[in-house]
C-alpha positions as CSV (number, residue, x, y, z in Angstrom):
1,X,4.7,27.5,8.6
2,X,3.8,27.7,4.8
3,X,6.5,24.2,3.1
4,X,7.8,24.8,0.3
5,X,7.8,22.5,-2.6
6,X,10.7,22.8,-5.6
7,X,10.7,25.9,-4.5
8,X,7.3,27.2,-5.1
9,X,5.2,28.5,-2.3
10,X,1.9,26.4,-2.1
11,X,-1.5,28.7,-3.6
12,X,-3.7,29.3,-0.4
13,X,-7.3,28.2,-2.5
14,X,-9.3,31.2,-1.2
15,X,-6.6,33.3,-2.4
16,X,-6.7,36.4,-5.4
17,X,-3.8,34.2,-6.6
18,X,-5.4,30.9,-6.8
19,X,-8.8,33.0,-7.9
20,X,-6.2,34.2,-11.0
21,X,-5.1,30.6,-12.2
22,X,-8.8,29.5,-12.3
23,X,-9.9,32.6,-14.2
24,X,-6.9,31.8,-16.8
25,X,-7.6,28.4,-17.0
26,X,-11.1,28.8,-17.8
27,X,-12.5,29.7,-21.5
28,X,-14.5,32.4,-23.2
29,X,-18.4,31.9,-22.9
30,X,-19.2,31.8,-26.6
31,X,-20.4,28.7,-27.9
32,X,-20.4,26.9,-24.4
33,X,-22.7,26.0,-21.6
34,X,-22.4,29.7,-20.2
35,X,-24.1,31.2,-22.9
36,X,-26.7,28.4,-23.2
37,X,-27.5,29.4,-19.6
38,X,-27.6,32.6,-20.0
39,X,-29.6,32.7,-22.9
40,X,-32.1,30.9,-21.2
41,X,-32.6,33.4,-18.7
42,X,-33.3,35.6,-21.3
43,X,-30.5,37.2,-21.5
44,X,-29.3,37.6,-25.3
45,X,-26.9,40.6,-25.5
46,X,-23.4,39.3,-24.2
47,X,-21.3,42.0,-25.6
48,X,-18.5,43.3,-23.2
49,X,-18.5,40.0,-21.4
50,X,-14.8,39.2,-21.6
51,X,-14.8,39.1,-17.3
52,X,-16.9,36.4,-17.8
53,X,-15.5,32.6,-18.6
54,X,-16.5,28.9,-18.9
55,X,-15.2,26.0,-17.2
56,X,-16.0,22.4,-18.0
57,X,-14.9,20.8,-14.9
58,X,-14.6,22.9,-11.7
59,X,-14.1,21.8,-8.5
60,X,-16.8,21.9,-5.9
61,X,-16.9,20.7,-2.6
62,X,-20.4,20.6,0.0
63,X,-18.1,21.0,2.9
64,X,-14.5,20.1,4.0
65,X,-15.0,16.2,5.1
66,X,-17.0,15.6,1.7
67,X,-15.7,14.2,-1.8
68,X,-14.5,16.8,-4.7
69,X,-17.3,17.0,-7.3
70,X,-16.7,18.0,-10.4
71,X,-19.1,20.3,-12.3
72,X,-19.6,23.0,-15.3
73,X,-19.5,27.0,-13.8
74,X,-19.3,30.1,-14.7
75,X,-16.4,31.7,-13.6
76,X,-16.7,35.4,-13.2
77,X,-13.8,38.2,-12.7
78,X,-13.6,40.5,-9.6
79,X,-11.4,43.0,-10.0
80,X,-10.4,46.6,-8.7
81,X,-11.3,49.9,-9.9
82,X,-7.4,49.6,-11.7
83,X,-8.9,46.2,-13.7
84,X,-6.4,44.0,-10.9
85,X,-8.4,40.7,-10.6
86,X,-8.7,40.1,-6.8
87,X,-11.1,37.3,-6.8
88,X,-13.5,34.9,-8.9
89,X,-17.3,34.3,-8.3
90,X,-18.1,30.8,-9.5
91,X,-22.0,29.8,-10.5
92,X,-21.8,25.9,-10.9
93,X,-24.3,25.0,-14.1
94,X,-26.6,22.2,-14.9
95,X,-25.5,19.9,-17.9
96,X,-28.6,18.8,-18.3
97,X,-29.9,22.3,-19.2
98,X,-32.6,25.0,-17.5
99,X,-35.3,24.4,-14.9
100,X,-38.1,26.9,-13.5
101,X,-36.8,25.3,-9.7
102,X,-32.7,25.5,-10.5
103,X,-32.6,28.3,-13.3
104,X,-30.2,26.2,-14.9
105,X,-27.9,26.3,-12.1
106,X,-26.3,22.8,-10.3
107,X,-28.6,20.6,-8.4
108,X,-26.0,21.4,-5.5
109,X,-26.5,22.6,-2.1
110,X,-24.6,25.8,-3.1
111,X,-24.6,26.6,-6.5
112,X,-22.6,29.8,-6.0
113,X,-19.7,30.7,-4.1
114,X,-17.0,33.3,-4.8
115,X,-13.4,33.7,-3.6
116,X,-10.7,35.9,-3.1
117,X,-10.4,39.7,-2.1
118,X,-14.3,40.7,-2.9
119,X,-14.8,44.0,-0.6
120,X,-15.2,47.4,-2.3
121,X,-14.6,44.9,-5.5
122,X,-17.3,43.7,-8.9
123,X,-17.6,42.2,-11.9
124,X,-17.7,44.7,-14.4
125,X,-18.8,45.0,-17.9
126,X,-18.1,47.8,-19.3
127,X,-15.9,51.0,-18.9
128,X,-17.2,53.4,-16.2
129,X,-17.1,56.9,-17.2
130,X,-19.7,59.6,-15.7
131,X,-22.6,57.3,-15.4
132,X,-22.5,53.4,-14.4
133,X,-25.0,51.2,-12.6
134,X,-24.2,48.5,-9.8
135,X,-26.7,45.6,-8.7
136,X,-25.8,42.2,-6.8
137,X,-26.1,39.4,-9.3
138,X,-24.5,39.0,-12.5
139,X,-27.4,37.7,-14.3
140,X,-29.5,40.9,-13.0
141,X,-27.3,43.4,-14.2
142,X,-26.7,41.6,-17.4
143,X,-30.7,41.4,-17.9
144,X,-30.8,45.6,-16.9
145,X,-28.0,45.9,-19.6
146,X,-30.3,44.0,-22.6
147,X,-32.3,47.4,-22.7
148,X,-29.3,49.8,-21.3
149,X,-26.7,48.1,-23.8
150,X,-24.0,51.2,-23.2
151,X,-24.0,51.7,-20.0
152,X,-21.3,50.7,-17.8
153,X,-22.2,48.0,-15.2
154,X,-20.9,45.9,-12.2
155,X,-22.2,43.1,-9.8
156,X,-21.0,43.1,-6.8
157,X,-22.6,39.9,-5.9
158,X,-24.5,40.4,-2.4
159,X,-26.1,43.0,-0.7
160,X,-23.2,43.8,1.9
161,X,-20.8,44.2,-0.6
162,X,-23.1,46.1,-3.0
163,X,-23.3,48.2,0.0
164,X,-19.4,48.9,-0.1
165,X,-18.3,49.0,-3.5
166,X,-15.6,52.1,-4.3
167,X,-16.5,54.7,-6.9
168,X,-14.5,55.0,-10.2
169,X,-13.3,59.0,-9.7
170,X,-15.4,59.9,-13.2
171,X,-18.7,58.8,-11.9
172,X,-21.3,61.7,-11.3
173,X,-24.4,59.6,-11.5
174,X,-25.1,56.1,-10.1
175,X,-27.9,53.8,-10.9
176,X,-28.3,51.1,-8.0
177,X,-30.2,47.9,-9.1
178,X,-32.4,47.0,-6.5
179,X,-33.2,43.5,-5.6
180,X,-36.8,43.6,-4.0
181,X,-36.1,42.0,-0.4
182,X,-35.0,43.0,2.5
183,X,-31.5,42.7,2.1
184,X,-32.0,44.8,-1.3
185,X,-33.5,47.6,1.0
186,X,-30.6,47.8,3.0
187,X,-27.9,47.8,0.7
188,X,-29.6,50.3,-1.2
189,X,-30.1,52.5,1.3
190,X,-26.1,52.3,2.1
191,X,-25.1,52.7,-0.9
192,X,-27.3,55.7,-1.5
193,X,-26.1,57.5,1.6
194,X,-22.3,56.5,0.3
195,X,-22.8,58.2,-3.2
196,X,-24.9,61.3,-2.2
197,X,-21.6,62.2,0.6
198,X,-19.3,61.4,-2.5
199,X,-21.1,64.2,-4.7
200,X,-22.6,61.5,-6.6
201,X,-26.4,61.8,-8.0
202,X,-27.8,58.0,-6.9
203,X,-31.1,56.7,-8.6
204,X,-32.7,53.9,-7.7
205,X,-34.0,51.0,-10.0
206,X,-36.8,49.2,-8.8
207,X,-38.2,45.7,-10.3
208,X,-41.8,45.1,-10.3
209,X,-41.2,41.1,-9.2
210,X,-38.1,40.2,-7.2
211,X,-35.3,41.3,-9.4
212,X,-34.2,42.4,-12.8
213,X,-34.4,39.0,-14.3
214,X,-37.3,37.6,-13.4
215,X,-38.9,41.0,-14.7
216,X,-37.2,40.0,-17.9
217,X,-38.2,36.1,-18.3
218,X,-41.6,36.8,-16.6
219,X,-43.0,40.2,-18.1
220,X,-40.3,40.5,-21.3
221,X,-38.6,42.7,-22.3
222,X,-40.6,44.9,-23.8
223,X,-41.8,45.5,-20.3
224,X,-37.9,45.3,-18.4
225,X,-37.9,48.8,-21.3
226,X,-41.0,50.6,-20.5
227,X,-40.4,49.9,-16.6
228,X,-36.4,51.1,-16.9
229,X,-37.5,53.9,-19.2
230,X,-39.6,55.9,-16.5
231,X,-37.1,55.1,-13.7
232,X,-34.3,56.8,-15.7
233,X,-33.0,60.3,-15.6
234,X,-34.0,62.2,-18.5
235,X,-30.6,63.0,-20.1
236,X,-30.0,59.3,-19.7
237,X,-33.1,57.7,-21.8
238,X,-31.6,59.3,-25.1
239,X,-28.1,58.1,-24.3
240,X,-28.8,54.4,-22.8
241,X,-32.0,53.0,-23.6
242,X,-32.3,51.0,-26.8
243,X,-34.5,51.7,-29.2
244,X,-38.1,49.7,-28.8
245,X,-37.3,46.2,-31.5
């Protein structure tokens, strides 16, 4: 039985309530370590980030008979198709700055972890309307969005639940961001079935390395353009894609 303390319930910590208190404790990403590691994987254009925060001293555990760590994260929002935050995806961040072997992530055995009610659930940046696009990681969709700046996007952090994410009732046409593995494959496939029975037109965006990202800090983004720009319906390439710098 759940004790109660002054009269306040204890927070389960996997819980969308506990996931809520670390999302409001946390801080906006300009000016901190967030951005810094973002920025150094090439991503530049932060604008409609807000479900995106920095915290300089989360709590991270390896396992439950192992010492609290602290360390900096990322703390990202999950939240329904109504904006509700169910849950928080946390990216734990290296202090001492970016590496080709970490990507600027913690030296930790894992760096990322999320919590809370995640199924059918994203981060979003963005408003949805008829068109949107939905990949698994954060800093994938956010490197997609440096040369699709208006469209709407969400992460819904793995392939299974990328595979199960619910449809906002105004989308016609869905873009899925493909990781290139196996897992990417499946997920995509899902998700492609799931739109077409919904009356949704799915496209498929396909990297030419392993993901969105590494397209952008490997080939540039010159390249991540010309690559989206063919992969786009027509009517889209006028409407999203930014102009060529």
């Amino acid at each position: 039985a759940t004790t109660l303390t002054r009269g306040v319930a204890p927070i389960p910590s996997r819980s969308p309530e506990a996931s809520r208190r670390l999302f409001a404790m946390a801080q906006p990403i300009s000016g901190t370590l967030v951005e810094t590691y973002l920025h150094n994987r090439g991503i530049t254009l932060l604008h409609g980030t807000g479900s995106l925060r920095f915290h300089p001293r989360c709590y991270y555990r390896p396992d439950d008979s192992s010492p609290t760590e602290t360390w900096p994260a990322m703390i990202a929002a999950v939240t329904d198709l109504d904006g509700t935050l169910t849950g928080v995806h946390r990216t734990w961040l290296d202090p001492r700055g970016f590496s080709e072997a970490t990507l600027g992530k913690a030296p930790i055995d894992t760096p990322r972890r999320a919590m809370g009610d995640l199924l059918g659930n994203t981060v979003r940046f963005g408003a949805p309307g008829e068109v949107m696009a939905a990949g698994e990681g954060i800093e994938t969709v956010l490197s997609l969005r440096t040369v699709l700046p208006d469209m709407a996007m969400a992460a819904a952090l793995s392939a299974a639940h990328l595979a199960t994410i619910r449809f906002p009732d105004t989308l016609r046409r869905l873009y899925i961001v493909r990781d290139n593995d196996p897992a990417g494959d499946a997920a995509r496939d899902s998700l492609f079935e799931r739109a077409n029975a919904a009356g949704i037109e799915a496209i498929v965006l396909s990297p030419r390395l392993g993901d969105f990202n590494e397209d952008l800090r490997m080939l540039g983004i010159d390249a991540l353009r010309a690559e989206t720009r063919v992969q786009l319906a027509p009517q889209d390439v006028g409407r999203f894609l930014a102009l060529e710098a």
